[in-house]
N, C-alpha and C positions, 0 to 999 in steps of 0.2 A: 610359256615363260621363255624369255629371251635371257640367255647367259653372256654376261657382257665381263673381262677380265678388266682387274684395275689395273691402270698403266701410269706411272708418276708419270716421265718424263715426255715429251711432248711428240709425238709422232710428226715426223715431215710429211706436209700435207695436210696436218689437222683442220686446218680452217679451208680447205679446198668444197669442191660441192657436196661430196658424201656428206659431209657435215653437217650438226644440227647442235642448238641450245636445249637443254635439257632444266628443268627444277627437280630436286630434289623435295617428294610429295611429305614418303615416310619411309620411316625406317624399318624392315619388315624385321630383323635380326639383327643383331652384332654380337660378339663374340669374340673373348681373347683366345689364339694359338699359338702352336709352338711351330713356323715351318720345318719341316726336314732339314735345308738349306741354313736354318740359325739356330743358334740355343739361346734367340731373344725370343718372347712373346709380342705378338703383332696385334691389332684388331681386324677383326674382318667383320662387313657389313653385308647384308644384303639391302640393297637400294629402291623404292619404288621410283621412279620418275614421270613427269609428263613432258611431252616433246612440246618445245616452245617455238617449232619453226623446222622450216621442211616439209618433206612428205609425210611425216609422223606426226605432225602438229596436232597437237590434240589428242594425241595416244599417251597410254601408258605404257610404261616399260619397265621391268626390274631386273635388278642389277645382282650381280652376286660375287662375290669377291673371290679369286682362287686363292690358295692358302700357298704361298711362294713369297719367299720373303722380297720387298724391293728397298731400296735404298731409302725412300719419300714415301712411305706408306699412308697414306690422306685418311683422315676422318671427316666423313661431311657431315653436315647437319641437316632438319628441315630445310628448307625455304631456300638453300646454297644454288646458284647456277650452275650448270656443267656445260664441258662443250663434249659434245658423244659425235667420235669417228667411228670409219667401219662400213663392213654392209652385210648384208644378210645375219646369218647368225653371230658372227664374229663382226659385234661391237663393243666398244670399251669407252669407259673416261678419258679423254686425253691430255682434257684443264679443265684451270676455271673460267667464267667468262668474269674478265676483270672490268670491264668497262664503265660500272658504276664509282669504282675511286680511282681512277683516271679520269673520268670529267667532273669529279668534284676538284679534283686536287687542282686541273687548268682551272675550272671558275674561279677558285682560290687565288692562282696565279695571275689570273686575268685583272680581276677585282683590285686586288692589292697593287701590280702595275698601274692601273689608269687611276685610284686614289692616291697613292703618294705619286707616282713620277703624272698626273693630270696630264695634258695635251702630251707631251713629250712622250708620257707612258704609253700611250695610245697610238701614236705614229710611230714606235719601238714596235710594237705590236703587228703593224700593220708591215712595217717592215720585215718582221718574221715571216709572215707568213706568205710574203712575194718569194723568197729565201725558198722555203718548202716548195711552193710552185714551179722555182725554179730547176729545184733537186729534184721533184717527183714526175714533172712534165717534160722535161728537157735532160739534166742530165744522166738520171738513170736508165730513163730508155735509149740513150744513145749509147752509154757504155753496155747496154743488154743486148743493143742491136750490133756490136762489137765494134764500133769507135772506141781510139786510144782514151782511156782512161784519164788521163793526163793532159792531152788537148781537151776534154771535154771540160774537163773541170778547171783549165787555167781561162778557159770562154766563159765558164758560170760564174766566176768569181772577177770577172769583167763586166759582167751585168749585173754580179749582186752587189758589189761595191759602192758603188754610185748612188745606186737606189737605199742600200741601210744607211749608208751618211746621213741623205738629204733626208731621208724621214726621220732619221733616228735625231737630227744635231739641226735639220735646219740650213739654208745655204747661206753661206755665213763664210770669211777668212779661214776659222778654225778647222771646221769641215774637209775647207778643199786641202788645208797644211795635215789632217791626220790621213784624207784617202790617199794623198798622195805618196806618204808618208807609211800607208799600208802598202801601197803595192812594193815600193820600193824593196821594203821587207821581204815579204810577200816571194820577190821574185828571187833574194839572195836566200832567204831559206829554205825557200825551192829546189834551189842548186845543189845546196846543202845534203837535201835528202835525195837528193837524184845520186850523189856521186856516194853517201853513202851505205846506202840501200842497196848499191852493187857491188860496193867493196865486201859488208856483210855476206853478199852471199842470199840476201833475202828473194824468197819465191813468192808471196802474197799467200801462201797456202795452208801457214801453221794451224789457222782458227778452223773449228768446227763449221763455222758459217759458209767459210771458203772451201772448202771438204766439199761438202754440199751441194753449191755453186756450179764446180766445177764439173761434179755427178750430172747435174743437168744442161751446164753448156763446155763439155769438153775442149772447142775449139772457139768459142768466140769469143771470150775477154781473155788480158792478160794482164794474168791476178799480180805481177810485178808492179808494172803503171796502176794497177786499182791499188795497191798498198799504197804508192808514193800518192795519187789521188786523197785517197782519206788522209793521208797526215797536209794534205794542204787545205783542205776543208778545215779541220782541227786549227789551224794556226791560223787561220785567216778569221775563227772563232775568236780567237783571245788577242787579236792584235787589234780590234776597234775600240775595246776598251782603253788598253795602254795609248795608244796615239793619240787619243779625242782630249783622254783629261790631262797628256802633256803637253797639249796646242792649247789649250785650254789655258793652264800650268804658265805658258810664257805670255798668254795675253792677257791673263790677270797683273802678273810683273809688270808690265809695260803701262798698264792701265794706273798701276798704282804708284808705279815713279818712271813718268815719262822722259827721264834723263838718262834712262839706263840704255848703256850700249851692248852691242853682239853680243862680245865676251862674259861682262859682268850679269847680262840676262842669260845668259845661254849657261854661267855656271850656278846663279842661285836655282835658274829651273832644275837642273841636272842633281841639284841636293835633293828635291824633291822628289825627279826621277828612280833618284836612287832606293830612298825608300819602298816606292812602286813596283819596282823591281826584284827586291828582293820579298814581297808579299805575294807578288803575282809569281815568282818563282814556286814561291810555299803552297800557292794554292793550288798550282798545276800540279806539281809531281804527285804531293797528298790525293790530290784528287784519283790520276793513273794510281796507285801506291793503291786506295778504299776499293775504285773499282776490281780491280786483281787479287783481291785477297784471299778467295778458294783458289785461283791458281796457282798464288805463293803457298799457301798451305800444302796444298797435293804436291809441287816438290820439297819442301821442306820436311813431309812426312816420308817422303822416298829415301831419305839418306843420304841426299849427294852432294857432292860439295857445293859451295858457295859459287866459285869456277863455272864447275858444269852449269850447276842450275840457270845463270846467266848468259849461257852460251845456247842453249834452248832457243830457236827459231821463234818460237812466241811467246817467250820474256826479252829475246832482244828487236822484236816487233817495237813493245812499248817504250826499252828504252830509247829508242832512234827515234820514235815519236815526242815521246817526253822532252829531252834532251834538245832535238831539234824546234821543238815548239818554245823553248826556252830560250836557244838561243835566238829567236827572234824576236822575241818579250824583250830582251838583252839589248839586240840591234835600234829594236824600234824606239827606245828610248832616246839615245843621240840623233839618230837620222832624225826624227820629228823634231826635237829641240834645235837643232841647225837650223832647220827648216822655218819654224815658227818665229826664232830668233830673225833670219836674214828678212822676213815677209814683216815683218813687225817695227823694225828699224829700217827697212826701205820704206815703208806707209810711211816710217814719221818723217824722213828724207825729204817725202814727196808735201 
């Protein structure tokens, strides 16, 4: 019998080649205790499993739980997958293998895209996924291979740009008045977080991820330009929206009373802007705000002020993200509508 320890949290490395997928056959025991370490009662299992892959493919193996209390104490059932790291005698649960509601949830996604948004949904789609090639072929392995973080990514968002427009919208006036209309942003919010991401004092290092990162390449990124990096990725996220449907926004006006001039188009679009702005404000922060909410709890359960706790290197990560992501939701409202306005009443000029 193979004695394997339960482990919740996820080891570094677990999906590395030791690894294997495991089924959970039968249950050979289970049992409520009391650890030493708690005066709560836990379950503990003993596991049968068959290896679903690897050198063990095919084998059985059982599991047996030590009695140490953890944080995420799991219950599995028959039929559950596992992912099992380790080697020799000393193997253990690591996860779960999640991969079956993960591609149910994208076919979902998928599906529902190409029936309501049809053609449109579908070259969105297809634009993603150049986006991904771009991020997973080009710029991560040049920020890995310790290229500036920040040159590499204001290059990817040069070529992702262009290409999510025209598939996403079509070449069309609208298009070139929102790409244009993104970088413009794009490059003043950039600034934005360049000049204050130093004033901060921020190092790229507060997350677990970055911990890690750093463990395995000491001297080749520099996790400062990778901070400012992802918050330009992130804004270059939520700016194709705002721009497309306020170029949009002015050539509906113009379509609908071709009498209208700069001014009078450039302020009814701006009423509508406005609205847009302060929704897509709402959805951003909310959004950072859901994500973060074990990390607002753990310092909220700590006792410290309100002050402190926002003074924390990674709660003032996401506020400079937040915040600077907004204010380019902010920006990109006028710049676009200027833009849309002047391109829209020169056509009719012409």
């Amino acid at each position: 019998m193979i004695l394997l320890e339960f482990l919740s949290p996820i080891k570094i490395g677990a999906y590395e080649s030791g690894a294997f997928e495991a089924k959970v056959t039968q249950i050979v025991e289970e049992k409520n205790v009391t650890p030493a370490n708690s005066d709560q009662s836990q379950t503990i299992q003993t596991l049968e499993l068959e290896a679903l892959d690897g050198e063990k493919k095919g084998q059985k193996i059982v599991i047996e739980g030590n009695e140490f209390a953890t944080a995420s104490q799991q219950k599995y059932e028959i039929g559950e997958e596992v992912v099992i790291d380790g080697s020799g005698e000393n193997l253990y649960i690591a996860d779960y293998v999640r991969r079956a509601p993960i591609i149910c949830l994208t076919i979902i996604f998928v599906v529902l895209a190409v029936w309501v948004g049809r053609w449109q949904g579908a070259t969105s789609l297809l634009g993603l996924g150049v986006s991904f090639a771009v991020i997973f072929w080009f710029t991560l392995p040049k920020i890995a291979g310790g290229s500036n973080p920040v040159t590499i990514v204001v290059l990817s968002c040069l070529v992702m740009i262009p290409i999510l427009f025209i598939l996403s919208h079509g070449l069309n006036r609208k298009m070139v008045v929102a790409m244009i209309a993104t970088l413009l942003t794009l490059i003043i919010t950039g600034l934005l977080i360049v000049f204050f991401v130093d004033w901060a004092n921020l190092t790229g290092l507060a997350s677990e991820e970055a911990g890690f990162l750093q463990a395995m390449n000491p001297d080749t990124i520099n996790f400062k330009n990778l901070l400012i990096a992802g918050m330009l990725i992130a804004t270059l996220g939520v700016l194709d929206d705002i721009t497309i449907s306020q170029a949009a926004v002015v050539e509906e006006l113009k379509k609908a009373n071709p009498d209208l001039k700069f001014w009078p188009l450039f302020r009814r679009a701006m009423s509508v802007g406005r609205d847009h702005i302060a929704s897509m404000i709402n959805t951003l922060i909310l959004a950072y705000a859901g994500a973060s909410f074990p990390l607002l709890l753990l310092f909220l359960q700590s006792g410290q002020s309100i002050g402190l706790t926002l003074n924390f290197e990674i709660i003032a990560d996401e506020i400079i993200r937040t915040l600077a992501g907004s204010i380019g939701l902010i920006l990109a409202v006028p710049l676009t509508t200027i833009l849309a306005a002047w391109v829209e009443n020169w056509r009719s000029v012409d």
